[in-house]
N, C-alpha and C positions, 0 to 999 in steps of 0.2 A: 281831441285828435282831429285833425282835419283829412275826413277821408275822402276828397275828391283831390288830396296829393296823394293819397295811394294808391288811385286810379291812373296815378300817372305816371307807374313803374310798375308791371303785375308780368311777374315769370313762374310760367312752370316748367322743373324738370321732371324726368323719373329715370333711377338708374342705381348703378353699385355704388357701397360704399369701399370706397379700395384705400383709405388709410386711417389709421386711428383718431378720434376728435382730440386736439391737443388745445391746452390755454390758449389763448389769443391773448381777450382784453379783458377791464372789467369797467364799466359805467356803472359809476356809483355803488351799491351792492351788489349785481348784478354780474355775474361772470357769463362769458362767451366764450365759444371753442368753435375752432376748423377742422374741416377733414373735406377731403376731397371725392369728390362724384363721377362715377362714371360714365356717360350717357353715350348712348348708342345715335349713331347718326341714320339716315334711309339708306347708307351707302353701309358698306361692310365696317369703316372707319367709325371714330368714336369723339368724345370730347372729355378732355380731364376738366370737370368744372371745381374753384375752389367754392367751400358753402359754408356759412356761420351760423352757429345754433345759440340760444340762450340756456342757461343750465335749466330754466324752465323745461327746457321741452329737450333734455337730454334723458335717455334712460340706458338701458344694460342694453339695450334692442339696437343703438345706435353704434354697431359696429360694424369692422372689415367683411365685407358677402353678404350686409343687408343689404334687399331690395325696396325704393322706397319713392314715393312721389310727394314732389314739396312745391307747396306755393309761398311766393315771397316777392322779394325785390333785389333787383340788381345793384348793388353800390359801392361806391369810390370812398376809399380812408386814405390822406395820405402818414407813407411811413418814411421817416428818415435812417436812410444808413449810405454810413461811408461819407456822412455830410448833405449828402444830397436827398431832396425831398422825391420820392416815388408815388403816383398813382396806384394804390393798391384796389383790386377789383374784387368780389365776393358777392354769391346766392345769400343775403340773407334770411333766412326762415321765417316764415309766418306762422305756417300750417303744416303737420305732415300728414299724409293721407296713406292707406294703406296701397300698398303697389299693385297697378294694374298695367298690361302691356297696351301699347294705346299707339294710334299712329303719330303722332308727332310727340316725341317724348319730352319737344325743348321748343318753348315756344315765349317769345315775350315782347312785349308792347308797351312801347313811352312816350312819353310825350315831353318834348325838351325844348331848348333853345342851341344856336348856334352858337357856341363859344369859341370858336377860330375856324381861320378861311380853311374852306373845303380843298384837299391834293387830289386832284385827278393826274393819273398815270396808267401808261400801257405797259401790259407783259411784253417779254420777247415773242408769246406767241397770241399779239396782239388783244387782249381783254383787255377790256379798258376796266379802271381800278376809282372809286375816291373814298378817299379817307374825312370822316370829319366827325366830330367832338361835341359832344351834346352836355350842355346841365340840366338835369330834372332836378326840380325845386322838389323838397320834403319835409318835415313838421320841423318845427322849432327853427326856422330860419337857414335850415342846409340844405344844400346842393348835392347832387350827386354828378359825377362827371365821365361819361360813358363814349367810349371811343367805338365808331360804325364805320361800316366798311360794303361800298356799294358797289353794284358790278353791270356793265354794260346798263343798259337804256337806265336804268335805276343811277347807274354812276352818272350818267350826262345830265342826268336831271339835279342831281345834290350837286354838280361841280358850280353851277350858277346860284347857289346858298349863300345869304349875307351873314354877317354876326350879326346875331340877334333877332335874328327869322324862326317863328317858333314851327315847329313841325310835327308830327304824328308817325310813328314808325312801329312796324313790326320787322319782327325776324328768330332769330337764333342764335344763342350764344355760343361761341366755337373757341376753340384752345387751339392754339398753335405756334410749334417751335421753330426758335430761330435763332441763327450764331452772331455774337457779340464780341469783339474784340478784347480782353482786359487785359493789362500788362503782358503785353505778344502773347496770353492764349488765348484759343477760341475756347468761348464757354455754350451752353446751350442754354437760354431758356425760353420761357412760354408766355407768351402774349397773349390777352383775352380780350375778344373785342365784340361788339352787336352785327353780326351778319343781314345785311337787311333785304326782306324781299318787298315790303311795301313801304312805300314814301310819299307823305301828303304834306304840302307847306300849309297852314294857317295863316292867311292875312287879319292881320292885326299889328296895331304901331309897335313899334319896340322900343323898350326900355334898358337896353345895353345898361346902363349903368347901376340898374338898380337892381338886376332880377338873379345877378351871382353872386355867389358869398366868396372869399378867399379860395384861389385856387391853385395853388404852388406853383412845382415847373411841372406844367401838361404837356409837355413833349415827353416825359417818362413814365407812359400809361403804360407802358410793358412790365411788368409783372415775373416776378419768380426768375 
């Protein structure tokens, strides 16, 4: 295992477990299950994070009203439905730790490359906004492909980001819903993306061409 790729994706949360671990997938023998996480923000509001366990590290204890702090990595699978390929986002587990209240319950740090031009945009009550799309490399030749989202002086600085600019970032991972159109109705769902409060670009040449693995349609990082 190459562990200086998984120095280059390290998140912790701590928080409720609010729904039941259900199937997902299974690699090779090997079963995985979801359930989603509560996390408490420094504001009254919260984050629904979704999070993957291996049945390894599943027990009777991982249910709805446990409290619990996990270390792991942030990653992208994509899943096909209705034809179209989706960006799906997921805590995967590494570690879990028994729960402690702690000031920053959600905290994580990657290091990636630019895999498409950075959106900078203002609110109606002027914040400036830029969206941009990172792949952290991971063992065995995959990528991960993690959508960030920067705000004022942070935003001006990612709006001047090339493809293929490798960079350093911390932040939070935040859940947030929003209306989509389908066959004339409005549907709700929830987007997960990297909130970021620190950004540092790495100079170093870039290899655009060789440092991403396949990566569907990345405009449908939005999730659930």
């Amino acid at each position: 295992m190459n562990y200086n790729l998984m120095k280059n994706n390290k998140v912790f949360v701590a928080g409720e477990i609010v729904t039941e671990p259900k199937f997902s997938h299974q690699v090779y023998n090997e079963k995985f299950y979801e359930f989603d996480l509560k996390v408490c923000r420094l504001s009254d509001s919260y984050d629904i994070i979704p999070v993957t366990i291996s049945e390894k590290l599943l027990t009777s204890d991982i249910c709805v009203g446990k409290k619990l702090c996990i270390n792991g990595q942030f990653r992208s699978y994509n899943k096909v439905e209705d034809g179209k390929s989706k960006l799906m986002l997921t805590v995967f587990i590494r570690e879990i730790l028994p729960y402690l209240e702690t000031e920053n319950p959600n905290s994580i740090e990657i290091t990636g490359y630019v895999c498409k031009e950075p959106v900078f945009r203002t609110t109606p009550f002027k914040r400036e906004i830029s969206d941009v799309l990172l792949a952290v490399n991971r063992s065995y030749n995959k990528s991960d492909y993690l959508p960030c989202i920067a705000w004022g002086r942070n935003a001006r600085y990612v709006k001047n980001f090339e493809v293929g600019d490798k960079v350093v970032v911390s932040g939070r991972i935040q859940s947030r819903d929003y209306q989509k159109r389908i066959n004339d109705e409005l549907v709700t769902k929830t987007a997960y993306e990297v909130s970021l409060n620190k950004v540092e670009l790495v100079k170093e040449p870039s290899a655009v061409d060789t440092m991403f693995t396949s990566i569907g349609e990345v405009d449908n990082y939005y999730v659930k």
